[in-house]
N, CA, C and O atoms as CSV, one atom per row, in Angstrom:
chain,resi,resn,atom,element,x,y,z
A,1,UNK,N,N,1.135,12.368,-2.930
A,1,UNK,CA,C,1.518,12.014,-1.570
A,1,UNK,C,C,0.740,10.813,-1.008
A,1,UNK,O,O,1.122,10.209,-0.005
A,2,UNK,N,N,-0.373,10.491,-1.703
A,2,UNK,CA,C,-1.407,9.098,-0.573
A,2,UNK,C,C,-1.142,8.342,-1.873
A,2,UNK,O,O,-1.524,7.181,-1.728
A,3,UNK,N,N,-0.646,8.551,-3.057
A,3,UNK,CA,C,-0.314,6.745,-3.178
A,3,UNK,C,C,1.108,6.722,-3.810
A,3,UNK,O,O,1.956,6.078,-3.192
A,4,UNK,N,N,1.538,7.446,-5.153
A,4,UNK,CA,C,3.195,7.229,-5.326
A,4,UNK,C,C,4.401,7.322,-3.812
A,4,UNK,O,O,5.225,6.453,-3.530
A,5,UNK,N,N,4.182,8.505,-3.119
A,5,UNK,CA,C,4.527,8.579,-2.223
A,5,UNK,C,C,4.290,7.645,-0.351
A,5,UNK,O,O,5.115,7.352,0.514
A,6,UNK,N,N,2.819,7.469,-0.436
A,6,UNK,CA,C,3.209,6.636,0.008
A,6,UNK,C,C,3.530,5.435,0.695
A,6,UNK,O,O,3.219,5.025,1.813
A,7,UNK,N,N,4.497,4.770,-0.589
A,7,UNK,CA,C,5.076,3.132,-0.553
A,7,UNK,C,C,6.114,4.274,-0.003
A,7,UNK,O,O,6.610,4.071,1.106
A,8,UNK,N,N,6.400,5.227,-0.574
A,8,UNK,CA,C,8.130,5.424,-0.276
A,8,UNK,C,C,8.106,5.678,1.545
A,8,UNK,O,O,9.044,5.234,2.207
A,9,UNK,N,N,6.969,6.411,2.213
A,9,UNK,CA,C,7.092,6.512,3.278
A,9,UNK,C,C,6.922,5.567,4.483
A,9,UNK,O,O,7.245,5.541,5.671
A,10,UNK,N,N,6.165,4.702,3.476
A,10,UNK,CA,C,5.261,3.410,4.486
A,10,UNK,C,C,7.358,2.739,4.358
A,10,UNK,O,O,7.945,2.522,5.418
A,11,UNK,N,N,8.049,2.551,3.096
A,11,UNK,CA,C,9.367,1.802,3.349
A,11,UNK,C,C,9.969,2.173,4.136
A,11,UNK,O,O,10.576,1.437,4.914
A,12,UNK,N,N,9.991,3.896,4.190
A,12,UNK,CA,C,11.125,4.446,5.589
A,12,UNK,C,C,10.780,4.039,6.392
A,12,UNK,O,O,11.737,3.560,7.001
A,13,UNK,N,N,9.349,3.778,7.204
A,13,UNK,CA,C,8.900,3.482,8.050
A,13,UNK,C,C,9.374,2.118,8.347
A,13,UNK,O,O,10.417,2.183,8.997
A,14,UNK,N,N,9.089,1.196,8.171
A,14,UNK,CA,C,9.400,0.133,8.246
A,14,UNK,C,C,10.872,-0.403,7.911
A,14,UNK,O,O,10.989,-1.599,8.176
A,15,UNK,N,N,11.747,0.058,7.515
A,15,UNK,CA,C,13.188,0.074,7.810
A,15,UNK,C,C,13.650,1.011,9.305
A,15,UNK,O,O,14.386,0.723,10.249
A,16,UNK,N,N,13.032,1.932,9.060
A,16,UNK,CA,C,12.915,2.502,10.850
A,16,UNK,C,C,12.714,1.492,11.835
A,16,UNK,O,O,13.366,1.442,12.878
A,17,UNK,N,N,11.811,0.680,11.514
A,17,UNK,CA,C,10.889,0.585,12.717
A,17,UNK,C,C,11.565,-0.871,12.643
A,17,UNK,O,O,11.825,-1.406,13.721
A,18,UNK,N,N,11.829,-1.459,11.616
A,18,UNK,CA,C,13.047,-2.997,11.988
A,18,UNK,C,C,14.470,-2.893,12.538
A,18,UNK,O,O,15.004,-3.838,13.119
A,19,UNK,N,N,15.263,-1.330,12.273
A,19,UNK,CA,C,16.285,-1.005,12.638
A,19,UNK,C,C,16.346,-0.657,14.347
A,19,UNK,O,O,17.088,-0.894,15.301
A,20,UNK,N,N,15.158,0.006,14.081
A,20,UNK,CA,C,14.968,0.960,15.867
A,20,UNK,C,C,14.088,0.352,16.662
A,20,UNK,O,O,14.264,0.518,17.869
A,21,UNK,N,N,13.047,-0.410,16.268
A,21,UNK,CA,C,11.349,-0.453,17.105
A,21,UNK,C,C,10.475,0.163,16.340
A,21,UNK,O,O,10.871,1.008,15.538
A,22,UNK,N,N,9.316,-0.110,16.440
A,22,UNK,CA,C,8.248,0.612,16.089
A,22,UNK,C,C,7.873,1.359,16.763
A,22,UNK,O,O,7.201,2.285,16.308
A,23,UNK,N,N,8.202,1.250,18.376
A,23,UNK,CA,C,7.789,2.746,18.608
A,23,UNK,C,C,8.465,3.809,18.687
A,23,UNK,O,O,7.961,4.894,18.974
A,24,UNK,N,N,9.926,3.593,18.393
A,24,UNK,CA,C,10.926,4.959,17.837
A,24,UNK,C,C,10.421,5.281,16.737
A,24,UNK,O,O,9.878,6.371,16.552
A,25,UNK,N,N,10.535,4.348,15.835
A,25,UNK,CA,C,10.053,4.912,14.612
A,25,UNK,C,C,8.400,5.501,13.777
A,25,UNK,O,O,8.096,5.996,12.692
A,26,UNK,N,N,7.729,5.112,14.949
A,26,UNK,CA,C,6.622,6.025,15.094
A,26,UNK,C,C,6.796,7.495,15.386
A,26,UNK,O,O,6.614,8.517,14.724
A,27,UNK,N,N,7.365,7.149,17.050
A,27,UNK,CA,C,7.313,8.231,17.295
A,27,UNK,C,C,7.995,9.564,16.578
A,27,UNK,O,O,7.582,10.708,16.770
A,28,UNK,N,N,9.407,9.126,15.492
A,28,UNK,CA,C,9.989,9.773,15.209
A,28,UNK,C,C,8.672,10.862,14.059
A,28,UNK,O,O,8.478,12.077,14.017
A,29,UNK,N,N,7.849,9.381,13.079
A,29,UNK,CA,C,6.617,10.613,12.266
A,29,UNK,C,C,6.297,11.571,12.841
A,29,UNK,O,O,6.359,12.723,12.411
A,30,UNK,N,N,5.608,10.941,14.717
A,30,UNK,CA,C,5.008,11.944,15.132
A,30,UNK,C,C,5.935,13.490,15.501
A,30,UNK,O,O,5.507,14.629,15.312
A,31,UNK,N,N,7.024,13.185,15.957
A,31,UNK,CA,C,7.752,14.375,15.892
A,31,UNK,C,C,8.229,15.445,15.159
A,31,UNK,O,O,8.792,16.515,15.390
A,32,UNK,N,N,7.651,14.547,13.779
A,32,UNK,CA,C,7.986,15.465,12.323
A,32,UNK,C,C,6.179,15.799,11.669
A,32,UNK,O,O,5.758,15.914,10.518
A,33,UNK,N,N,5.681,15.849,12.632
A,33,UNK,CA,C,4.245,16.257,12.496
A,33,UNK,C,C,3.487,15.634,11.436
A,33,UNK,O,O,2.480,16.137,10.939
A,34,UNK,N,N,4.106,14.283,11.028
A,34,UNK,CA,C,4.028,14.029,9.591
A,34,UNK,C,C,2.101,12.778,10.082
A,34,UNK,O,O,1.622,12.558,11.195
A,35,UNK,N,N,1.725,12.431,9.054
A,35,UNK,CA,C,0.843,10.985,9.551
A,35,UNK,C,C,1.609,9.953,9.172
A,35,UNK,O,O,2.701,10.003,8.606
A,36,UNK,N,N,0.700,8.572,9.668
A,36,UNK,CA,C,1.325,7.472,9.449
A,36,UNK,C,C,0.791,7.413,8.151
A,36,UNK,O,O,-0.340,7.823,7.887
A,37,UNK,N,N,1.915,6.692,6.951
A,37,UNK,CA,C,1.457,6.952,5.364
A,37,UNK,C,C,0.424,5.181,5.111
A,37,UNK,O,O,0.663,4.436,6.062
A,38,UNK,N,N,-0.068,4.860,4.586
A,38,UNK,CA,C,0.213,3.957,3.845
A,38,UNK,C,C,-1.070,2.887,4.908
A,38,UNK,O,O,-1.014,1.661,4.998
A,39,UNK,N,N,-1.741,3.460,5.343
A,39,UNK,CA,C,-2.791,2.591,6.166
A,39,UNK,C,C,-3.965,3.358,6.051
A,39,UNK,O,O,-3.827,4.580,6.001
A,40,UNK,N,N,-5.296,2.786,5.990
A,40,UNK,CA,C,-6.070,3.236,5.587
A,40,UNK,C,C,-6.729,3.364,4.543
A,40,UNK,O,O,-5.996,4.161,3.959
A,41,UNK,N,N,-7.726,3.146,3.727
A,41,UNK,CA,C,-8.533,3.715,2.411
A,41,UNK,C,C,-9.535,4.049,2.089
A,41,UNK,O,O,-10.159,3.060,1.704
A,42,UNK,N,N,-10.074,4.877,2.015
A,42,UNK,CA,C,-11.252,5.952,1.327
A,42,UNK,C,C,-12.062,4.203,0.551
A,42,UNK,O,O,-12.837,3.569,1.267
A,43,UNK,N,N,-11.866,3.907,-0.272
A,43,UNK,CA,C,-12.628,2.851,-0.964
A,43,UNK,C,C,-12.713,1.418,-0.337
A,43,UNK,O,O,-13.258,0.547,-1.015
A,44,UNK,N,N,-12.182,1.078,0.996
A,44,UNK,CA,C,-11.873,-0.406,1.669
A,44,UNK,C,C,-12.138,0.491,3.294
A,44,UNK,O,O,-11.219,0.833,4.037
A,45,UNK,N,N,-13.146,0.652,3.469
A,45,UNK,CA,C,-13.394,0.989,5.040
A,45,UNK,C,C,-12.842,-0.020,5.785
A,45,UNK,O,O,-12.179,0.104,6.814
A,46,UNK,N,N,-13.233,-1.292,5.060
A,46,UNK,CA,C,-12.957,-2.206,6.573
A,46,UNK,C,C,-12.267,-3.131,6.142
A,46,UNK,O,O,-12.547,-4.315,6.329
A,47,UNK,N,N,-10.674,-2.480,5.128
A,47,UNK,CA,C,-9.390,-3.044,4.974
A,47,UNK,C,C,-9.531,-3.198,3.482
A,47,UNK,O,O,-10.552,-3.424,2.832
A,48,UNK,N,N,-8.150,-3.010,3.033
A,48,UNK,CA,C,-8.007,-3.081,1.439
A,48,UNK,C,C,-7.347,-4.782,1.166
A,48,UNK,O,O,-6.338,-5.393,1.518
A,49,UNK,N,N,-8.480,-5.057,0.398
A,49,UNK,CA,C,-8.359,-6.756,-0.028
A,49,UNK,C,C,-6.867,-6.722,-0.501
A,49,UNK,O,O,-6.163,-7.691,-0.216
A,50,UNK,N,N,-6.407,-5.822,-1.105
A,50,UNK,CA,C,-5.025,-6.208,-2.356
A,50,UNK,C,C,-3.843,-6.131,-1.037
A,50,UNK,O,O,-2.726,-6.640,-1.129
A,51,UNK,N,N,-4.297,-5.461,0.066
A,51,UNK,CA,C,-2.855,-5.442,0.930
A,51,UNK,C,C,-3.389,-6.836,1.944
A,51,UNK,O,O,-2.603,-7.783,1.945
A,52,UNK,N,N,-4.488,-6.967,2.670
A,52,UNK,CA,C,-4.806,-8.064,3.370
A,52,UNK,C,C,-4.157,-9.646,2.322
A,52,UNK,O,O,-3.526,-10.506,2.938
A,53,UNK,N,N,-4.411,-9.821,0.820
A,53,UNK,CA,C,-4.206,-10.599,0.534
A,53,UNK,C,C,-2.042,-10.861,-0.361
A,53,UNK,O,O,-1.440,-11.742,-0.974
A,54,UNK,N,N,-1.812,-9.763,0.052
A,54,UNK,CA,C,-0.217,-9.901,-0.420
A,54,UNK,C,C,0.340,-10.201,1.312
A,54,UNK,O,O,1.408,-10.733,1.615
A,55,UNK,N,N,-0.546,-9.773,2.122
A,55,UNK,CA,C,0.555,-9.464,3.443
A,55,UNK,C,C,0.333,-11.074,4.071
A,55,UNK,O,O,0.989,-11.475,5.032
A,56,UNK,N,N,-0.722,-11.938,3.347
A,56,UNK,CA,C,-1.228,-13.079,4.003
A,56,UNK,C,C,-0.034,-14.074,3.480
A,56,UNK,O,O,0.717,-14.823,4.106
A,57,UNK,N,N,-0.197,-13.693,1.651
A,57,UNK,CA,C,0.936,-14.725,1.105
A,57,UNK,C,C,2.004,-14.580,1.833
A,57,UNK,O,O,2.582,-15.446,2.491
A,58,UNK,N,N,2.249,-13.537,1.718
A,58,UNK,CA,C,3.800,-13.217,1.864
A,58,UNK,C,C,4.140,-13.803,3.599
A,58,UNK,O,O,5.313,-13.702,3.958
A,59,UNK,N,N,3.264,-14.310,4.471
A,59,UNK,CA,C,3.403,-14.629,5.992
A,59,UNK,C,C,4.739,-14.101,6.554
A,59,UNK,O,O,5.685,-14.791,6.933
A,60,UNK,N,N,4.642,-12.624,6.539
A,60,UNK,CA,C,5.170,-11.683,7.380
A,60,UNK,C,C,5.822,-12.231,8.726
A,60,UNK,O,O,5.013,-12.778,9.476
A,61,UNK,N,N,6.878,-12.191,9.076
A,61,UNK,CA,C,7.488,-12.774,10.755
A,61,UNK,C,C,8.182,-11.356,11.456
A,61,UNK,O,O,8.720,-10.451,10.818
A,62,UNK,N,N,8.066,-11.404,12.498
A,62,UNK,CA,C,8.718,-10.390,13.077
A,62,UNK,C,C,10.153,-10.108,12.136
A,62,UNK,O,O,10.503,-10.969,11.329
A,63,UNK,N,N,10.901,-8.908,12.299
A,63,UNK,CA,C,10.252,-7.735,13.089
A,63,UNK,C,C,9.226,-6.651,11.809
A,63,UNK,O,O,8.875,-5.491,12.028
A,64,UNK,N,N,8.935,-7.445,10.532
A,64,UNK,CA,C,7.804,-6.741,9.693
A,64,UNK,C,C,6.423,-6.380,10.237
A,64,UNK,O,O,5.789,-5.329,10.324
A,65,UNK,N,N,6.276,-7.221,10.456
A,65,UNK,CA,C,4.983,-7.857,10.993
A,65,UNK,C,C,4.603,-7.247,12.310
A,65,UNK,O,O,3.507,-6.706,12.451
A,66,UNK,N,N,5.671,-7.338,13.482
A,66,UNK,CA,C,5.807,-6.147,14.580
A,66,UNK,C,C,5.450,-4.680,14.007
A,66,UNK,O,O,4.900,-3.887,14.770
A,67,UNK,N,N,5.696,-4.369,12.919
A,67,UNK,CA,C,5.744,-3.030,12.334
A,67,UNK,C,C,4.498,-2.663,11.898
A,67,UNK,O,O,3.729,-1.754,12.213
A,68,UNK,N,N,4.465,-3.453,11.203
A,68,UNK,CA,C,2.666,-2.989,10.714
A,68,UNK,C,C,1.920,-3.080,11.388
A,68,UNK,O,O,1.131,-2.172,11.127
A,69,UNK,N,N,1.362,-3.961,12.681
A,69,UNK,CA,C,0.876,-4.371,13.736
A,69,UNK,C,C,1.098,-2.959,14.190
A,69,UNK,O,O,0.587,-2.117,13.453
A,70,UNK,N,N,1.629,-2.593,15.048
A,70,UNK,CA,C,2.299,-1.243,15.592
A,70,UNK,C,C,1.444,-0.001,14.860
A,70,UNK,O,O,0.682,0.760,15.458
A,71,UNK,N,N,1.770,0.029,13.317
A,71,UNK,CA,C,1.325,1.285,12.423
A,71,UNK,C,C,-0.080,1.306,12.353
A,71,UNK,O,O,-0.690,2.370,12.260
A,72,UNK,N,N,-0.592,0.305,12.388
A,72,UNK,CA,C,-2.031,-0.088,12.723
A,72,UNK,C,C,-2.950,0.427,13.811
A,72,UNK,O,O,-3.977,1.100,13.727
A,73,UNK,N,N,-2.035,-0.276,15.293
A,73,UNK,CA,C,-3.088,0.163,16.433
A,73,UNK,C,C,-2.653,1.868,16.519
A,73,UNK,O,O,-3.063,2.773,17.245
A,74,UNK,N,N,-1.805,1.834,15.609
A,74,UNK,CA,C,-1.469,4.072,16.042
A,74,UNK,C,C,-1.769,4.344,15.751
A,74,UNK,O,O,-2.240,5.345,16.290
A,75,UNK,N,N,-2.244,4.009,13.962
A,75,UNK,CA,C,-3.407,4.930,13.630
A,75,UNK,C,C,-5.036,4.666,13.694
A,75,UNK,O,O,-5.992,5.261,13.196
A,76,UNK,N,N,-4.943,3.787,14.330
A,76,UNK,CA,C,-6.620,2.922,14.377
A,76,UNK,C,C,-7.296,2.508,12.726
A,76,UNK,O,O,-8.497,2.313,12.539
A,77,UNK,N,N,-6.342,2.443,11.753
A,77,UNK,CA,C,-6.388,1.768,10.326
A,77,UNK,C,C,-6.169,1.102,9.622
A,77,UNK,O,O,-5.549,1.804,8.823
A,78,UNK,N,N,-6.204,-0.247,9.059
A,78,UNK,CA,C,-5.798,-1.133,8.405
A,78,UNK,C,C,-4.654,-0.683,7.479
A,78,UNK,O,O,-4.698,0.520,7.221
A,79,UNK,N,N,-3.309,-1.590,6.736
A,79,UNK,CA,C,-2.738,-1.493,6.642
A,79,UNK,C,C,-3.656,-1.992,5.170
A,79,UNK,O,O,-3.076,-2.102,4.090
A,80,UNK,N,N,-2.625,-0.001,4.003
A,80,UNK,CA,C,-3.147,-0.545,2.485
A,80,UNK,C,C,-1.925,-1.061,1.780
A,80,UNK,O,O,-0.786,-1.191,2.229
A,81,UNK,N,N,-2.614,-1.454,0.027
A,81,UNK,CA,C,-1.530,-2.009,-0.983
A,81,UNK,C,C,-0.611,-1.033,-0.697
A,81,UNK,O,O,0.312,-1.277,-1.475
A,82,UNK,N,N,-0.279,0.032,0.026
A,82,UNK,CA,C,1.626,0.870,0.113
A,82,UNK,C,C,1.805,0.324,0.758
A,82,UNK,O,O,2.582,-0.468,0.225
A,83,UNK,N,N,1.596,-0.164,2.383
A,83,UNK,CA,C,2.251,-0.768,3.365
A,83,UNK,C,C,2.221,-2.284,2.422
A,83,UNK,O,O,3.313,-2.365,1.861
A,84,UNK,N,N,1.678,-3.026,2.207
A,84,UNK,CA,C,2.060,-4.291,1.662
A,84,UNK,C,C,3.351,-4.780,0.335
A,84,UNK,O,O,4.062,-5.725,-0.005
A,85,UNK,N,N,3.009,-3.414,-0.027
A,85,UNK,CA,C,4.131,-3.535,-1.558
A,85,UNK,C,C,5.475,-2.794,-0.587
A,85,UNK,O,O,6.610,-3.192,-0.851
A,86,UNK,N,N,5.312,-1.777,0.469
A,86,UNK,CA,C,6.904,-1.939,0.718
A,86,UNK,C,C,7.494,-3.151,1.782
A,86,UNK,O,O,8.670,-3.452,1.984
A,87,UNK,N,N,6.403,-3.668,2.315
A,87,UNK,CA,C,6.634,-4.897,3.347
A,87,UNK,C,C,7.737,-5.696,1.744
A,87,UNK,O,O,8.958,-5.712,1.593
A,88,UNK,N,N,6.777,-6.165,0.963
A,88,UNK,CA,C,7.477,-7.175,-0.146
A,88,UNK,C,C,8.228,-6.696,-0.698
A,88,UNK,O,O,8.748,-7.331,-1.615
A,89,UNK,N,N,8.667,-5.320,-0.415
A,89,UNK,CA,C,10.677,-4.742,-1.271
A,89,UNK,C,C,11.267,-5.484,-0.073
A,89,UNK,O,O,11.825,-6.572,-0.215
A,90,UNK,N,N,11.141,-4.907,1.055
A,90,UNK,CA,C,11.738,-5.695,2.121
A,90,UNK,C,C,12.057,-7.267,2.351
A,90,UNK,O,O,13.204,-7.643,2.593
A,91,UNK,N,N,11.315,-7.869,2.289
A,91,UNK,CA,C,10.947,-9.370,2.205
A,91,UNK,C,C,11.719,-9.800,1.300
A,91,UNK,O,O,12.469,-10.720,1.626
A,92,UNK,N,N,11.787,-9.264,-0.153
A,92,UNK,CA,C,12.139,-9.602,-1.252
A,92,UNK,C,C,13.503,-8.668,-1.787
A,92,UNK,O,O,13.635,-8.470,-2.994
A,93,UNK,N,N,14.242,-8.256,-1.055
A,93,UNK,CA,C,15.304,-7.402,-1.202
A,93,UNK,C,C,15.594,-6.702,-2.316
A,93,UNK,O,O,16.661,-6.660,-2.928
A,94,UNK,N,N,13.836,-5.757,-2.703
A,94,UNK,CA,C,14.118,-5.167,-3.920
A,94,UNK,C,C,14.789,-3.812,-3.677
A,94,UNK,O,O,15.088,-3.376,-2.565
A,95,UNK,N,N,15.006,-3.154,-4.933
A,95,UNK,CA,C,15.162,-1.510,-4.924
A,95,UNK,C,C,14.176,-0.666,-4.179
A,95,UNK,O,O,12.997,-0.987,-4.330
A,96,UNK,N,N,14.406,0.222,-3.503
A,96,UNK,CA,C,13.753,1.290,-3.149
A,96,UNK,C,C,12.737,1.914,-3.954
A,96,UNK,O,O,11.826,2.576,-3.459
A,97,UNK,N,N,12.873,1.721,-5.147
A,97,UNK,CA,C,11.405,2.287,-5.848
A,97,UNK,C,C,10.240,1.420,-6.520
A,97,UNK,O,O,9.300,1.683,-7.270
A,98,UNK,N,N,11.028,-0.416,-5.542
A,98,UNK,CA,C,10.099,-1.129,-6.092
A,98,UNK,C,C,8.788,-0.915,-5.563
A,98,UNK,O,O,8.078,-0.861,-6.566
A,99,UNK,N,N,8.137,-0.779,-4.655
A,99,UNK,CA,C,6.570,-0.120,-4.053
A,99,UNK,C,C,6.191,0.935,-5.044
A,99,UNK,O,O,4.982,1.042,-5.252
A,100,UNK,N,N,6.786,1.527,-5.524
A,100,UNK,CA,C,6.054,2.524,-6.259
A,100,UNK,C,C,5.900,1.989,-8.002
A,100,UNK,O,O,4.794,2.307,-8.440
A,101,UNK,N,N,6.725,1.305,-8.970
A,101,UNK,CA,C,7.012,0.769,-9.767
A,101,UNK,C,C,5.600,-0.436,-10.036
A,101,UNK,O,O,4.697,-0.457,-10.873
A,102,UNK,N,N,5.988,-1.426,-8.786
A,102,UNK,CA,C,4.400,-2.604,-8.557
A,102,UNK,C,C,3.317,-1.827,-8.795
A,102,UNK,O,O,2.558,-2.010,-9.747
A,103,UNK,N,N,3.197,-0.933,-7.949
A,103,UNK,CA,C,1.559,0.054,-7.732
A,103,UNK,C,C,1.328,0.753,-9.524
A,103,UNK,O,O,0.406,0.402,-10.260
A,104,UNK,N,N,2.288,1.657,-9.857
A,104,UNK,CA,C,2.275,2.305,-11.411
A,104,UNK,C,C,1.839,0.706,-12.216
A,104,UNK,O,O,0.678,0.549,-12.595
A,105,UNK,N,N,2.655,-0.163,-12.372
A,105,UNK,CA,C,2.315,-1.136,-12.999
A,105,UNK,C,C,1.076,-1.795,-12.826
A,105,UNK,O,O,0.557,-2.089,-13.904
A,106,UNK,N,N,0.442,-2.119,-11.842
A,106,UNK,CA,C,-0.890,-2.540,-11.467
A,106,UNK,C,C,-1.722,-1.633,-12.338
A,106,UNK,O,O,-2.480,-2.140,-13.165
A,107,UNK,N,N,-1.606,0.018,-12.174
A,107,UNK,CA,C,-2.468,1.163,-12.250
A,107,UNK,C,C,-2.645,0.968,-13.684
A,107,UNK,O,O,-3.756,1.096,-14.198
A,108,UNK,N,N,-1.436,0.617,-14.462
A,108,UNK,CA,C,-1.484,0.976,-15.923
A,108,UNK,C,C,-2.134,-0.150,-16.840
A,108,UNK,O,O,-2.563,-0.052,-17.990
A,109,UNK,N,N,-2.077,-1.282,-15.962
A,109,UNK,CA,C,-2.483,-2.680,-16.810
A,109,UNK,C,C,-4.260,-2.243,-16.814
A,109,UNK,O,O,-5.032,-2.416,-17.757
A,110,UNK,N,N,-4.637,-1.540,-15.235
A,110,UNK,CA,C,-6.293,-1.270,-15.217
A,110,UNK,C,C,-6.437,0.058,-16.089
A,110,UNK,O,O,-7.372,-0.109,-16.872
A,111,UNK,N,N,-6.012,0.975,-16.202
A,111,UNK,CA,C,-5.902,1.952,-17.583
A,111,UNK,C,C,-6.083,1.291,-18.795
A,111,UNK,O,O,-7.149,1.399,-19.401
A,112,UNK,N,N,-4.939,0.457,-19.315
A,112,UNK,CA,C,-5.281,-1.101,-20.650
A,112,UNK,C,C,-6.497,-1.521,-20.431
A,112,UNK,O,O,-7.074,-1.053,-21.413
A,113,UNK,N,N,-7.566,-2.274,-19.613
A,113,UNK,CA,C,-8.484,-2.960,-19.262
A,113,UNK,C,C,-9.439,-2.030,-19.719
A,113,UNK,O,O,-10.277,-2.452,-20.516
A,114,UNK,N,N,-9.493,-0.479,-19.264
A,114,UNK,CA,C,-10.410,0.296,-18.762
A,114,UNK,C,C,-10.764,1.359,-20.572
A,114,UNK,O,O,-11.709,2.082,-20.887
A,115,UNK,N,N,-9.496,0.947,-21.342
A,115,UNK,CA,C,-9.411,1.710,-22.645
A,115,UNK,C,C,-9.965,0.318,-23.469
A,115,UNK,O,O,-11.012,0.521,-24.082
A,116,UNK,N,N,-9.424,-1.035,-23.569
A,116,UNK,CA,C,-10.148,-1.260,-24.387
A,116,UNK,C,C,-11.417,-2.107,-24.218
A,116,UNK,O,O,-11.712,-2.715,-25.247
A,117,UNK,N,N,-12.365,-2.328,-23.021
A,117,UNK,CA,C,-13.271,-1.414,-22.783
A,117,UNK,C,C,-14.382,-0.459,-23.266
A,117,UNK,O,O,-15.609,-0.448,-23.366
A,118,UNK,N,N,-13.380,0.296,-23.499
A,118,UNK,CA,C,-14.425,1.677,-24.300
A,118,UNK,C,C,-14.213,1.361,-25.431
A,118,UNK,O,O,-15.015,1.737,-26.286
A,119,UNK,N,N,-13.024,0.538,-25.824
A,119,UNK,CA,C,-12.874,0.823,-27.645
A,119,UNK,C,C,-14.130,-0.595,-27.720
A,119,UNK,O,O,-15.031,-0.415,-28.540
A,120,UNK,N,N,-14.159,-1.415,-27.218
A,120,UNK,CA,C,-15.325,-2.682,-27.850
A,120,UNK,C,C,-16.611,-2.357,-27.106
A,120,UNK,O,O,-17.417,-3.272,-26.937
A,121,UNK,N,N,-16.869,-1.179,-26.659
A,121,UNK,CA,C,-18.514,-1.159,-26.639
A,121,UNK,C,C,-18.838,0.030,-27.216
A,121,UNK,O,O,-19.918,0.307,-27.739
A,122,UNK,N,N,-17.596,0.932,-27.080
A,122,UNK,CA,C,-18.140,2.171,-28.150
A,122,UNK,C,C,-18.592,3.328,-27.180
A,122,UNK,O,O,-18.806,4.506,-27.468
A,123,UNK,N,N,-18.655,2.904,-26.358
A,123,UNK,CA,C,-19.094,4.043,-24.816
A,123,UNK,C,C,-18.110,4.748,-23.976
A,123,UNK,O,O,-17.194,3.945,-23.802
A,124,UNK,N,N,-17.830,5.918,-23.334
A,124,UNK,CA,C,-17.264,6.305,-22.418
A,124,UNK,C,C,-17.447,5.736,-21.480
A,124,UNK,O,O,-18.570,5.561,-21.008
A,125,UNK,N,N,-16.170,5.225,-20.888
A,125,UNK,CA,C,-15.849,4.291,-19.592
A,125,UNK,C,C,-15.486,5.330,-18.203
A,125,UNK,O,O,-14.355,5.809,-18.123
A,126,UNK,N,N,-16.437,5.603,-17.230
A,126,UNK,CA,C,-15.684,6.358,-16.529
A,126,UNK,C,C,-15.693,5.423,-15.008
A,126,UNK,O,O,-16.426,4.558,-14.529
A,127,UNK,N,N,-14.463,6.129,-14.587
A,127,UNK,CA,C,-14.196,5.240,-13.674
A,127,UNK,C,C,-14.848,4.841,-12.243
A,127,UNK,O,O,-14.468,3.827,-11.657
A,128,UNK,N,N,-15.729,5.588,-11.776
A,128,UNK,CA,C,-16.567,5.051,-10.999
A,128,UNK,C,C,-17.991,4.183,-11.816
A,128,UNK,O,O,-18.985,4.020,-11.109
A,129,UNK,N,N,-18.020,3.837,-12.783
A,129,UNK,CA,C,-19.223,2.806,-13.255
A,129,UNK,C,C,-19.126,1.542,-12.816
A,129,UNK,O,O,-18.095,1.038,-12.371
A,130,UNK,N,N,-20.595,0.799,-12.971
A,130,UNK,CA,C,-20.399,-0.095,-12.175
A,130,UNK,C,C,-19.797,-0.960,-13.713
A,130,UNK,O,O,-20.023,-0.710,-14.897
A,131,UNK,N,N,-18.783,-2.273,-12.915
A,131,UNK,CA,C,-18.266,-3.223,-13.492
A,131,UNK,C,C,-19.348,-4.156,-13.951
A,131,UNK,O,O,-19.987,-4.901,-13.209
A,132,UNK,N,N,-19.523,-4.009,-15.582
A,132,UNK,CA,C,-20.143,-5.101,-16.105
A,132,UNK,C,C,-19.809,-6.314,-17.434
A,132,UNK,O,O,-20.445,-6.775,-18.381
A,133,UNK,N,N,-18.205,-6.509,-16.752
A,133,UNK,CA,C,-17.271,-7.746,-17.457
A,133,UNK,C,C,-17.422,-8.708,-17.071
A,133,UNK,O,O,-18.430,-8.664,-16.366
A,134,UNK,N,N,-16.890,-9.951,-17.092
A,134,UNK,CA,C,-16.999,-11.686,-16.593
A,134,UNK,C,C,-16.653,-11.282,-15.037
A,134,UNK,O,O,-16.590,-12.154,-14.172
């Protein structure tokens, strides 16, 4: 639910919230007791670089940009890589499962990185160690 899931919720959201407003389509989460998905991160207190730097390229114009702005001051949290990868299905008129597809693909290339890795030093790689590559 906090990362395959959700790109898929941060997209409803933001097709909500370009169709209706952002604050219908807020309010509608809040009425379904649900949170706002896709803002926020445990490892980026003070904003996740990979969504700050896709949402910069990508120079967001209303009414996206209205949206995340919006999902932001409601939940008092920066907007993560889910809100940025479904901003760019949008932007980029992909499929509905492109946010989740980008993110798996990112995940699996650092899985590749993270295996061989262990196969050329011969050590168990676990994933909180500190990074000591170029």
């Amino acid at each position: 639910p906090r990362h395959g899931e959700a790109s898929a919720r941060a997209l409803a959201y933001l097709k909500a919230a370009c169709r209706d407003g952002p604050e219908a389509a807020l309010g509608a989460i809040a009425a379904r007791g649900e949170y706002m998905a896709a803002v926020g991160h445990a490892l980026y207190p003070d904003g996740d670089p990979r969504a700050r730097a896709l949402l910069d390229w990508m120079g967001l114009g209303d009414p996206l940009k209205a949206a995340i702005e919006a999902a932001q001051d409601a939940s008092g949290k920066l907007a993560n890589v889910d809100m940025a990868l479904a901003a760019l299905t949008l932007k980029l008129g992909l499929p509905d499962d492109a946010p989740f597809l980008l993110f798996a693909s990112g995940r699996i290339v650092g899985w590749l990185a993270h295996a061989m890795e262990q196969l050329t030093s011969g050590q168990l790689i676990r994933p909180r160690a500190t990074y000591t590559g170029d």
